[in-house]
C-alpha positions in Angstrom: -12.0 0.6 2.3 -25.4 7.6 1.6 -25.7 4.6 3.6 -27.3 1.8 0.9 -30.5 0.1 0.4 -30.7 -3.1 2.6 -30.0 -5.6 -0.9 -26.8 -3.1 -1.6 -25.4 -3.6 1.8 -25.7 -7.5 1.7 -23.8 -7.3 -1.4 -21.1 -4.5 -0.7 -20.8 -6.2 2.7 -19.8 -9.9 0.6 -17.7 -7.6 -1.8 -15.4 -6.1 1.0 -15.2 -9.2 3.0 -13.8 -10.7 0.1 -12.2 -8.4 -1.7 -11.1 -5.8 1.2 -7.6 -6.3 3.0 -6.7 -5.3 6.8 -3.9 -3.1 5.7 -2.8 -0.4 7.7 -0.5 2.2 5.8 0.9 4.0 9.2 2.1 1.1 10.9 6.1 0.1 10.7 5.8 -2.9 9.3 3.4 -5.1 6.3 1.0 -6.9 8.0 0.2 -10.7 7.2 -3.6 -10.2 6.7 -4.8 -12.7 3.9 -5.0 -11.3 0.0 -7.2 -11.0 -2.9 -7.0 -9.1 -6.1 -8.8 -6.1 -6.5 -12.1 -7.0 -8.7 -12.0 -4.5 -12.2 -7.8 -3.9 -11.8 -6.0 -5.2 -15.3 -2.6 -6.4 -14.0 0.4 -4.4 -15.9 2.1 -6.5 -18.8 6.0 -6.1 -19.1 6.1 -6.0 -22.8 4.3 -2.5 -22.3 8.0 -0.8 -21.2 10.6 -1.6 -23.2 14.0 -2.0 -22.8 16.7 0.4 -21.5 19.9 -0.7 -23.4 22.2 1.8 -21.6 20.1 0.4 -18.0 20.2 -3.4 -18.9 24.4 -3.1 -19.7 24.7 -1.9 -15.9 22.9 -4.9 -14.7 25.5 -7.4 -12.6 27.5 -10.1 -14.5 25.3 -12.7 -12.0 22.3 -11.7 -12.6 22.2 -11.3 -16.5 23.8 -14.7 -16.4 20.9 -15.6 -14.9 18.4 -13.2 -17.1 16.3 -13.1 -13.7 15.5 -11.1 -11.1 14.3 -12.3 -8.1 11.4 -10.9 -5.5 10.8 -11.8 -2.4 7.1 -10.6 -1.3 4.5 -11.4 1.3 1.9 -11.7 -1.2 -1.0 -11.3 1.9 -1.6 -7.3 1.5 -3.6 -6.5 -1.4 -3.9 -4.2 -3.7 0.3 -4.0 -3.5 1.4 -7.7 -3.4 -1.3 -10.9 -3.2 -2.2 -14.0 -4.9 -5.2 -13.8 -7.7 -5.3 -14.4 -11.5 -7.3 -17.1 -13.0 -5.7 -19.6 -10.4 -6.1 -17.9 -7.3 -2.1 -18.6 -7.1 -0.6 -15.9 -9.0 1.1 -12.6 -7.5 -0.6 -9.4 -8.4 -0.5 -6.0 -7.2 1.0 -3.0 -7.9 4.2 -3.7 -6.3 4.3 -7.2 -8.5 3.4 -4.7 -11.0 6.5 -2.2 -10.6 9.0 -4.8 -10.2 7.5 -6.5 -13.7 8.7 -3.0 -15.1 11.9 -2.5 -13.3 12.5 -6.3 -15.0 11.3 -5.3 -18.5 13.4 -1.9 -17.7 16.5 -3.9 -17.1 16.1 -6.3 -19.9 15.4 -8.8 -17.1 12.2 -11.8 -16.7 11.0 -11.1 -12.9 9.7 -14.4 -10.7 7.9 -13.1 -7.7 8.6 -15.3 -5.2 5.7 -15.4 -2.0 7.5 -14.9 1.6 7.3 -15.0 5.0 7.2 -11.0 5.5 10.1 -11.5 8.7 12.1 -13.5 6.3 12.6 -11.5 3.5 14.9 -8.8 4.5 17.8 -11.6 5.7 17.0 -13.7 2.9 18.3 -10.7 0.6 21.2 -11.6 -1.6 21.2 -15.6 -1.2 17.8 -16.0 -2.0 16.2 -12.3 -3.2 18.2 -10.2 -5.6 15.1 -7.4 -4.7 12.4 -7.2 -1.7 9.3 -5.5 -2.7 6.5 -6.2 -0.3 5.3 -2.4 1.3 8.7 -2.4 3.7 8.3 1.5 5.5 11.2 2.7 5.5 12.8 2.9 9.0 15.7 3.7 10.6 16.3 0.3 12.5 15.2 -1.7 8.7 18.0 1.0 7.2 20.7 -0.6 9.4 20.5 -3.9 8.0 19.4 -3.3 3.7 19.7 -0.5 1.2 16.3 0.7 0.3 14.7 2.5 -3.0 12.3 4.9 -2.0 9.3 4.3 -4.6 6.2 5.2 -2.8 4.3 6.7 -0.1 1.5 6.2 2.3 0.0 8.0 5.1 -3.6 8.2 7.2 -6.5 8.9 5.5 -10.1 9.4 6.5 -13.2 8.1 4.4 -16.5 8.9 4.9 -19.8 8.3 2.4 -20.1 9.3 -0.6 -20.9 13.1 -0.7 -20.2 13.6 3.0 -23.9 13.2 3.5 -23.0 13.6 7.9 -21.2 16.5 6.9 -17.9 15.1 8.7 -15.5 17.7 9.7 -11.8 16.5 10.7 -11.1 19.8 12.8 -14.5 18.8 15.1 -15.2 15.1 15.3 -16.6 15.5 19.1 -19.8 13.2 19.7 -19.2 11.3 15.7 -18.9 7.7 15.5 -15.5 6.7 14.2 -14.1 3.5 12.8 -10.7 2.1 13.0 -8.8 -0.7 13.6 -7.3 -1.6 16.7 -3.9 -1.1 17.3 -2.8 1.0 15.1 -1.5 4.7 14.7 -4.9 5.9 13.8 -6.7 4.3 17.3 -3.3 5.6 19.4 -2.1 8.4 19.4 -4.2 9.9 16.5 -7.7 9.6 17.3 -6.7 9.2 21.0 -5.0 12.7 20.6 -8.4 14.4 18.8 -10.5 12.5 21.7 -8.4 14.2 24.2 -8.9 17.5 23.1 -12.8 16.9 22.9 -13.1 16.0 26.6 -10.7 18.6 27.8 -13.0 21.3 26.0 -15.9 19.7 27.6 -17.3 18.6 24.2 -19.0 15.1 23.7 -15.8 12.4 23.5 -15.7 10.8 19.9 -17.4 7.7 19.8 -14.6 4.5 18.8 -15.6 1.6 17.0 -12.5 -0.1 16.9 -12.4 -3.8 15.3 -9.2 -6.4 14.3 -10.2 -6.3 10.9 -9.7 -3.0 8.7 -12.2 -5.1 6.5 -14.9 -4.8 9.3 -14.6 -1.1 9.8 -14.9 -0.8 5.8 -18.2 -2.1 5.5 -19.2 -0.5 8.6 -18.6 3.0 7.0 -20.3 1.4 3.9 -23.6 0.3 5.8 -23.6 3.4 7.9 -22.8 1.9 11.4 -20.3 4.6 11.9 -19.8 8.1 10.5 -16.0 8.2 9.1 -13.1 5.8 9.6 -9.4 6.4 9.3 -6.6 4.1 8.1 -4.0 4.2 6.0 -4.0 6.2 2.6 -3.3 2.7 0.7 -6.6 0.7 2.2 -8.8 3.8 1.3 -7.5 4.3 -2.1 -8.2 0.8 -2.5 -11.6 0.8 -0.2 -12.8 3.7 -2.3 -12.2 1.8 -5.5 -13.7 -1.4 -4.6 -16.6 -0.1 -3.0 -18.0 1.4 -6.4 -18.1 4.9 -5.2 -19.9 4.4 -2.1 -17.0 6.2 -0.3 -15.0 9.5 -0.8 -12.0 10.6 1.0 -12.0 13.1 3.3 -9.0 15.9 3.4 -5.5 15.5 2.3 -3.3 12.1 3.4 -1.3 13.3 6.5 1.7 11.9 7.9 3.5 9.8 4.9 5.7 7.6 5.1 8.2 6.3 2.5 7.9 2.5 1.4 11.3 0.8 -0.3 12.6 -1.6 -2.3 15.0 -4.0 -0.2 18.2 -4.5 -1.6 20.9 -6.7 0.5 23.3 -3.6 2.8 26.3 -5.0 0.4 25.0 -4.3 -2.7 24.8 -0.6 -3.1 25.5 -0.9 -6.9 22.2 -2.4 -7.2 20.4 -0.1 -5.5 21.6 3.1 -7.4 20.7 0.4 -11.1 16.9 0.1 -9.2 16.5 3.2 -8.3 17.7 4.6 -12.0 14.8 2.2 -13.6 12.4 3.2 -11.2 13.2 6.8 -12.3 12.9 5.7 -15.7 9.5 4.3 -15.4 8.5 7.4 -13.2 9.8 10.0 -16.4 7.7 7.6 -18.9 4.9 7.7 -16.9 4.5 3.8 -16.7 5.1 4.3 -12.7 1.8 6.4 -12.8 0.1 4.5 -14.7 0.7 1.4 -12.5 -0.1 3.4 -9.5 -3.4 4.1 -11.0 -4.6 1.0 -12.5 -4.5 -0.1 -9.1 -6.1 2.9 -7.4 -3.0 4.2 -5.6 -2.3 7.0 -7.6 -1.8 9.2 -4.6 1.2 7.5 -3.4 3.1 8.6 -6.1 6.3 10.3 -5.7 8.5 12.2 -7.6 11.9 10.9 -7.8 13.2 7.6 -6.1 15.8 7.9 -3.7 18.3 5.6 -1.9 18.2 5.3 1.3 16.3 8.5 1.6 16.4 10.0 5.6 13.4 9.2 7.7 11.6 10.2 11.2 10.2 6.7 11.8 
């Protein structure tokens, strides 16, 4: 998410607009932004991760009853939750992905279940046994739910493939940047780096800043700016479906840690999600998701609950 021949950029510029999302990893919350699969990613089947016997006898009374577990998501921010398949309907992702496994894990069928993003959190426990839909972990979120730490996300900048404006982070004075508005990248991180420039009397970085995250993409792609930044998940995924057009640029800064939801009264459930995910992370299934969906970098290494945050 080498500038190309004119023909290339017609067609990268219809990929991305139908294929890129406006996510932004750095902000607090998922953002409703409209979905799509990501073209070339196999979704994960459940019968690849078997069973965990001792696991599945820890699963609640309730809900083995019911053989079911049930996600709420806001399937709208692809490549982690949004609707695709050979019906344009069905949840994908590689958070529909990790909750398939934490399912097959627990001995359990997963429905994924698409949400209003605000209404999932107090619709946990009634109506959602589980909430996976890229919640960042926050303090004010951790007052109300129990989460399961299970990935991570940060900024990240992009530039062509093979740095051909030889971009350098530590001196983007008088460079054409990308971003899109309103979020951490535009204010206080480029805003910070743009400061510096003009208080050492250096040319001020030039800001294209657009609403869509899909519209600085192809941008970057077609050469109209010179880097952009955004979150570590939409370059991952911008890198991916862009063919190799793009490359990231440094390390992922910044990261944040995305949770499961699980209702604040249900701690028991937690600790049993946060067991399979560690399961699937020791098998390397959890990779292997992450991957498949070119978000390999948010990996981490054991799931926590209700891990401490800044944010």
């Amino acid at each position: 998410m080498m500038p190309p021949k004119p023909a290339l950029a017609l067609k990268l510029t219809a990929v991305l607009a139908a294929g890129l999302m406006a996510l932004t990893a750095c902000t607090t919350a998922s953002q409703n932004t409209g979905g799509a699969a990501p073209s070339g990613a196999a979704s994960f089947s459940p019968t690849e991760v078997p069973k965990d016997d001792a696991l599945a006898a820890q699963v609640p009374a309730d809900m083995k009853s019911k053989g079911t577990l049930t996600i709420g998501s806001d399937t709208t921010y692809a490549p982690a939750e949004s609707l695709g398949g050979a019906d344009g309907q069905t949840p994908v992702g590689y958070d529909v992905d990790i909750a398939k496994a934490i399912g097959a894990t627990l001995g359990l069928k997963v429905d994924v279940q698409t949400a209003a993003f605000a209404s999932i959190l107090p619709s946990l426990g009634p109506k959602y046994d589980l909430g996976v839909s890229s919640f960042y972990i926050t303090k004010e979120r951790s007052k109300a739910v129990n989460f399961v730490s299970y990935f991570q996300a940060g900024t990240q900048w992009a530039v062509a493939k093979g740095n051909p404006k030889n971009i350098n982070l530590d001196d983007l004075c008088g460079k054409t940047v990308g971003v899109q508005t309103g979020t951490f990248q535009e204010n206080p991180d480029i805003s910070g780096r743009n400061a510096k420039c003009k208080s050492a009397g250096k040319p001020a970085i030039k800001v294209v800043s657009l609403q869509n995250q899909t519209d600085v993409t192809t941008r970057l792609v077609t050469g109209g700016v010179d880097a952009m930044a955004a979150g570590s998940v939409v370059v991952a995924y911008s890198i991916a479906q862009t063919d190799g057009k793009l490359q990231a640029l440094g390390d992922v800064y910044g990261a944040s840690p995305v949770g499961i939801a699980v209702a604040k009264d249900d701690l028991p459930l937690a600790n049993l999600v946060a067991k399979a995910v560690n399961k699937l992370i020791g098998s390397g299934d959890y990779q292997k998701i992450l991957d498949s969906w070119g978000n390999g970098s948010g990996a981490i290494a054991t799931a926590k609950v209700n891990p401490p945050t800044s944010k």
